[in-house]
C-alpha positions in Angstrom: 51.3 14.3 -82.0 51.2 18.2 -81.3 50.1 18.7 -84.5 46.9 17.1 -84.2 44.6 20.2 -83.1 46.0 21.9 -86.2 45.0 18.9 -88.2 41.4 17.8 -86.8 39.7 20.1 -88.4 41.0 18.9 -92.2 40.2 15.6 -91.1 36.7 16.6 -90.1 35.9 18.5 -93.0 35.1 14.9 -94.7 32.6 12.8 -93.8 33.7 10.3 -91.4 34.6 7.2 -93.3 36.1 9.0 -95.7 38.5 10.7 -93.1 39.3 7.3 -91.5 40.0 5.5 -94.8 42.4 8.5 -95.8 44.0 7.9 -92.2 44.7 4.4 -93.0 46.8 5.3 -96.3 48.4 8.0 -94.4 50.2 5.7 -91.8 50.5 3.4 -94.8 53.2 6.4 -96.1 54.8 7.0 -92.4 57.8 4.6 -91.3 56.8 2.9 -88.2 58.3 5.0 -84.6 59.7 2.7 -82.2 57.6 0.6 -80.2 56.6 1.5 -76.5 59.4 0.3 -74.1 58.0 -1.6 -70.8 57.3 0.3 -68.0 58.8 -0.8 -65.0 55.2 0.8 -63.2 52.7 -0.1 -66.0 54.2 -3.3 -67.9 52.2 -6.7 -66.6 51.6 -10.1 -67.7 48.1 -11.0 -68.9 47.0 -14.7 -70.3 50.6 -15.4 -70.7 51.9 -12.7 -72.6 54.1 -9.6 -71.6 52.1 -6.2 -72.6 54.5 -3.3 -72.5 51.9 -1.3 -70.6 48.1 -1.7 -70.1 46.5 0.7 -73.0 45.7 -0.8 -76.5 44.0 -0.1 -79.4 40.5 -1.9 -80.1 39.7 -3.4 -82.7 37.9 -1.2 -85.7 40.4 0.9 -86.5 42.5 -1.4 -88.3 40.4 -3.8 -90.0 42.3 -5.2 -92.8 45.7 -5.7 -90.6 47.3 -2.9 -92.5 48.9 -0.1 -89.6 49.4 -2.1 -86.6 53.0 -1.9 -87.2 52.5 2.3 -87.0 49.8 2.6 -84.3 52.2 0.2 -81.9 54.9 3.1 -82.6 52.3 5.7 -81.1 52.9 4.4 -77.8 49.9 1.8 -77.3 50.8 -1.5 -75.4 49.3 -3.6 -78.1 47.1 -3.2 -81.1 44.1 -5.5 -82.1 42.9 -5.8 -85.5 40.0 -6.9 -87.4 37.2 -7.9 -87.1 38.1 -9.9 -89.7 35.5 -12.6 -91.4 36.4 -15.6 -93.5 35.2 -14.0 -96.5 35.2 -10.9 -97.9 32.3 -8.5 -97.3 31.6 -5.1 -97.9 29.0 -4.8 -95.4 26.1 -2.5 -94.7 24.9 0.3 -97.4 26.7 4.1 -96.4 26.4 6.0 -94.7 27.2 4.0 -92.2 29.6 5.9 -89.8 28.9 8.9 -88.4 30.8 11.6 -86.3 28.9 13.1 -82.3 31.4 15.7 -81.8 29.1 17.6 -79.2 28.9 14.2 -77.5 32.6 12.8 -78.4 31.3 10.2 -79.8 30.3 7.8 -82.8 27.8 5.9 -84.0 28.3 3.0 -86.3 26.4 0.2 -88.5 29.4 -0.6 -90.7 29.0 -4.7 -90.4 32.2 -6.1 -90.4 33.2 -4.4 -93.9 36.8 -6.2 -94.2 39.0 -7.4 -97.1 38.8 -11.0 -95.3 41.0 -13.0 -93.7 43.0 -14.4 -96.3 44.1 -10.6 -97.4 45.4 -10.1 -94.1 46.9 -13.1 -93.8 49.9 -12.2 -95.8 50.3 -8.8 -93.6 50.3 -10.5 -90.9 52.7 -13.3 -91.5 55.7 -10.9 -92.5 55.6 -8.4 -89.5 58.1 -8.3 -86.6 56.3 -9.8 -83.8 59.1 -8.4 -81.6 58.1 -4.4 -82.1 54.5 -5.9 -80.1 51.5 -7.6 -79.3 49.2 -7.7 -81.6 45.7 -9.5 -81.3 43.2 -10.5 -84.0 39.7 -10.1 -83.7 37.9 -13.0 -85.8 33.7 -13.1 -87.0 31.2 -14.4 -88.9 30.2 -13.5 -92.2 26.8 -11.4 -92.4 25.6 -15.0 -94.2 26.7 -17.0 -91.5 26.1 -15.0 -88.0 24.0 -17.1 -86.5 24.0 -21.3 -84.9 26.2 -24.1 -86.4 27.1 -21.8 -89.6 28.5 -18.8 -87.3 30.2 -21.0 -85.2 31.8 -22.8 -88.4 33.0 -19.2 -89.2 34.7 -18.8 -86.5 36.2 -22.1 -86.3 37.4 -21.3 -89.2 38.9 -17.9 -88.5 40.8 -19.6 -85.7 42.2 -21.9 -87.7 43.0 -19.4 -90.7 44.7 -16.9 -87.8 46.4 -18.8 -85.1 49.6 -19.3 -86.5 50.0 -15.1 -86.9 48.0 -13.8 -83.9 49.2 -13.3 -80.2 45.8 -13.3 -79.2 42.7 -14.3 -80.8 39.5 -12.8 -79.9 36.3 -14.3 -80.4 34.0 -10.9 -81.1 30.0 -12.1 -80.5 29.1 -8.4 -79.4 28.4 -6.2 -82.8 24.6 -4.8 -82.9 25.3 -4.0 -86.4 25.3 -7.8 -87.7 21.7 -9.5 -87.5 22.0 -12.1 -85.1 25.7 -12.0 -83.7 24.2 -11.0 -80.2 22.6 -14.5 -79.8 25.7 -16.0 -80.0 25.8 -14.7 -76.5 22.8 -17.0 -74.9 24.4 -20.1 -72.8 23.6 -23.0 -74.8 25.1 -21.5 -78.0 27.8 -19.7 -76.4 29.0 -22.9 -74.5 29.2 -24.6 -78.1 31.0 -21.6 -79.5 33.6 -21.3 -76.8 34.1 -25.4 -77.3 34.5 -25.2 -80.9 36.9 -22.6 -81.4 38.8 -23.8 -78.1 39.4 -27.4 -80.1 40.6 -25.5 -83.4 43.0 -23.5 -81.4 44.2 -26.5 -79.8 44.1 -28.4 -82.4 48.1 -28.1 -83.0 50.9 -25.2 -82.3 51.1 -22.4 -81.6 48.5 -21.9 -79.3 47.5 -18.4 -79.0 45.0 -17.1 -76.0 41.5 -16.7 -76.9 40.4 -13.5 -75.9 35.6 -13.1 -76.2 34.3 -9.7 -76.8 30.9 -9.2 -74.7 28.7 -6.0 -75.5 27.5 -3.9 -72.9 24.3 -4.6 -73.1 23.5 -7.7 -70.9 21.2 -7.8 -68.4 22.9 -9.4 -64.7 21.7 -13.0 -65.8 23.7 -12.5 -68.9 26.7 -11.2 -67.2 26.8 -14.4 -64.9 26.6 -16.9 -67.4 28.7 -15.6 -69.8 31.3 -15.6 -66.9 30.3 -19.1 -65.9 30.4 -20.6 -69.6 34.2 -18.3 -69.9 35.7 -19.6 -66.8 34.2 -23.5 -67.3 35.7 -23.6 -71.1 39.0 -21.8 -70.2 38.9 -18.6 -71.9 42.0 -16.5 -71.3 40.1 -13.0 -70.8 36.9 -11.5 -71.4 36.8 -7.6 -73.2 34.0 -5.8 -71.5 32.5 -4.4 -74.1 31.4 -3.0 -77.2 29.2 -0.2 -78.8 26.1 -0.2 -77.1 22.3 0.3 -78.5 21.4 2.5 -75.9 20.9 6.2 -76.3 21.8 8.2 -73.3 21.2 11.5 -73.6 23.1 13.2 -76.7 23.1 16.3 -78.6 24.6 15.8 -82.2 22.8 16.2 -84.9 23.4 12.1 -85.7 22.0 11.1 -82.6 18.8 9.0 -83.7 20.9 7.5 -86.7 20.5 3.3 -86.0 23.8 1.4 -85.3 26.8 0.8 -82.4 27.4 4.2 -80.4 31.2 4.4 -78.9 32.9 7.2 -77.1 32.3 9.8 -73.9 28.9 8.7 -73.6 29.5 4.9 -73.0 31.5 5.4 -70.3 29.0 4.8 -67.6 27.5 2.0 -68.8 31.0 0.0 -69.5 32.5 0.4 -66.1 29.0 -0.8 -64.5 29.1 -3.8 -66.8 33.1 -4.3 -65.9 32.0 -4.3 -62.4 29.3 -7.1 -63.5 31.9 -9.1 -64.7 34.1 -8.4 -62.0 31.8 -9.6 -59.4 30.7 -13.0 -61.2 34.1 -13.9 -62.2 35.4 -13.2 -58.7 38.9 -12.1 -59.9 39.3 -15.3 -61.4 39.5 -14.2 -65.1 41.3 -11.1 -66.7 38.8 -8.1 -67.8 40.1 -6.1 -70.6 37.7 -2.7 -70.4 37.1 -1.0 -73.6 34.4 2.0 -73.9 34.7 5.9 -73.6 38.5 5.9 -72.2 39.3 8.5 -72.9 41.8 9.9 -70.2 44.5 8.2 -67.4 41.9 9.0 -65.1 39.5 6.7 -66.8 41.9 4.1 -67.0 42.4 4.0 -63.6 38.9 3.9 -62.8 38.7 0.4 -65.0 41.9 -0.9 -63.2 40.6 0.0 -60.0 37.2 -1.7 -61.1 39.2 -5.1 -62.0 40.7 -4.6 -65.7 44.5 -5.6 -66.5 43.9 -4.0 -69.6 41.7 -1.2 -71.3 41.2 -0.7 -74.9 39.9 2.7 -77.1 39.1 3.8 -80.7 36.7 6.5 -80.4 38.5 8.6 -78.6 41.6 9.0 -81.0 39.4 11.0 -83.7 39.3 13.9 -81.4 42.1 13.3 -79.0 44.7 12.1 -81.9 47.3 9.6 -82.2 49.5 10.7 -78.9 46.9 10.3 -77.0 48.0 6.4 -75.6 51.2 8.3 -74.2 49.4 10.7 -72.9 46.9 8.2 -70.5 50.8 6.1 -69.8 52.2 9.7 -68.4 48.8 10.3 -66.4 48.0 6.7 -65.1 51.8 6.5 -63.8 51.4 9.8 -62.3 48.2 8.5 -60.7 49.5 5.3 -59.7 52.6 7.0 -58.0 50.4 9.6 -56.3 48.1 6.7 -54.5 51.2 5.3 -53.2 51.0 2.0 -56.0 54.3 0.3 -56.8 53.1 -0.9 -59.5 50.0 -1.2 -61.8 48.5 -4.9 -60.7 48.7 -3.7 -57.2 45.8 -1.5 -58.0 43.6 -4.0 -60.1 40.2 -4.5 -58.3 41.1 -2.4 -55.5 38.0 0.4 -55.4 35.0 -0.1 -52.7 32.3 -2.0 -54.0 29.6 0.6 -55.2 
């Protein structure tokens, strides 16, 4: 959208939950563009289902399932909504979303603030699953986040979802829900992943079931979250989420408490892709999501083992061409290393 750079500065003239909540009812007015076409270079095959080409939109954006029709005209492979709990929840107290331009950046302690997943039910059951792939990204209610009552929650959002989602991924990796990280530790992961595996199985359809893993793990983490993924079956992992770190940053928000998303996670996600690169040993696909914000960076992921990358962050500064954009560049890349096609290139840089 050329226009963008003429509009960014309307948009940031309000504070930043504000500006993404008028964004929402803005697509709501637009008709939806036609969906990406596949690329002979960039269109794969990933957990059984044929993505158009490898850049999506993470989950965030979209939480109550109500522009995934628009954002899939915008040229992204495939769109993820949610996260979307069993029950309503309005989540934490604003502000609660704040804007690092110096750092292009975010910081967020929003805590899964959805409609719930009975509101987007309905959405969801009358698109046109053939403009594109859409995944859903199920939790636990703040109530509920933690032992036999999270995992209950997202039993049930399996159940509640299957039947409209392509994909259905399990997210265990917000810092801004009080105990949702320990969902993460073997023991209770390994019951997670065998609960919502038997609801999804449970009858047809049979969507994959995507897990969402933060960033933060130390290497002990990384390998038995890939040993618990690969034993129960999972169909990918998404490496990662926000992170709690702070690297260094120069915004005014820096210090506020909450997820931080954007240029400055970029580091620290392909390290942790690499992680789970190496314990998985190619045997599970990495989706990489965290400060792409270029075809450049995509590469990078690809090259570090990802069949798919994800981004939010940077659309607030970049705007809503900007999947297109990283398509054009990461052919042009691809051609330029002499790469027939994308999954020649997955896991192909020397180990660092």
């Amino acid at each position: 959208m050329a226009l963008y750079p003429l509009l960014r500065p309307l948009a940031f003239a309000f504070d930043a939950e504000r500006a993404h909540r008028l964004t929402i009812r803005a697509l709501k007015l637009l008709p939806a563009g036609r969906p990406a076409p596949p690329d002979p270079l960039l269109a794969s095959r990933v957990a059984g289902l044929d993505f158009p080409n490898p850049v999506g939109l993470a989950a965030g954006f979209d939480k109550d399932a109500e522009v995934h029709d628009r954002m899939l005209g915008f040229g992204f492979g495939f769109v993820e909504v949610g996260t979307l709990t069993p029950r309503p929840q309005t989540g934490n107290p604003p502000p609660r979303l704040f804007r690092l331009a110096e750092d292009r950046a975010a910081i967020n302690r929003l805590g899964f603030n959805n409609h719930g997943q009975a509101a987007a039910l309905g959405r969801l059951e009358r698109r046109d699953r053939r403009r594109g792939i859409v995944g859903v990204n199920v939790g636990a209610n703040k109530d509920k986040a933690a032992g036999d009552a999270a995992i209950a929650d997202y039993v049930a959002g399996v159940r509640a979802m299957r039947g409209v989602a392509d994909y259905l991924t399990i997210n265990i990796s917000s810092p801004n829900t009080a105990g949702l990280r320990a969902l993460q530790d073997k023991s209770v992961l390994d019951a997670l992943l065998a609960a919502v595996i038997e609801a999804r199985d449970a009858g047809p359809p049979k969507p994959p079931i995507f897990l969402k893993v933060a960033p933060d793990l130390e290497r002990q983490d990384v390998d038995d979250i890939a040993a618990v993924a690969l034993a129960r079956g999972i169909d990918a992992l998404i490496v990662g989420n926000t992170t709690i770190s702070r690297p260094i940053l120069t915004s005014a928000h820096r210090d506020e408490a909450g997820g931080l998303s954007g240029a400055p996670l970029k580091a620290l996600a392909l390290a942790r892709l690499r992680d789970f690169r190496r314990a998985t040993e190619g045997r599970l696909p990495l989706i990489a999501c965290g400060g792409i914000e270029t075809g450049a960076d995509a590469l990078d992921r690809i090259r570090a083992g990802a069949s798919l990358v994800q981004l939010y962050t940077a659309l607030v500064y970049e705007g809503p061409g900007l999947a297109a954009r990283i398509n054009r560049t990461l052919r042009q890349l691809l051609e330029c290393e002499g790469f027939a096609h994308l999954t020649e290139a997955i896991g192909t840089e020397r180990p660092v």
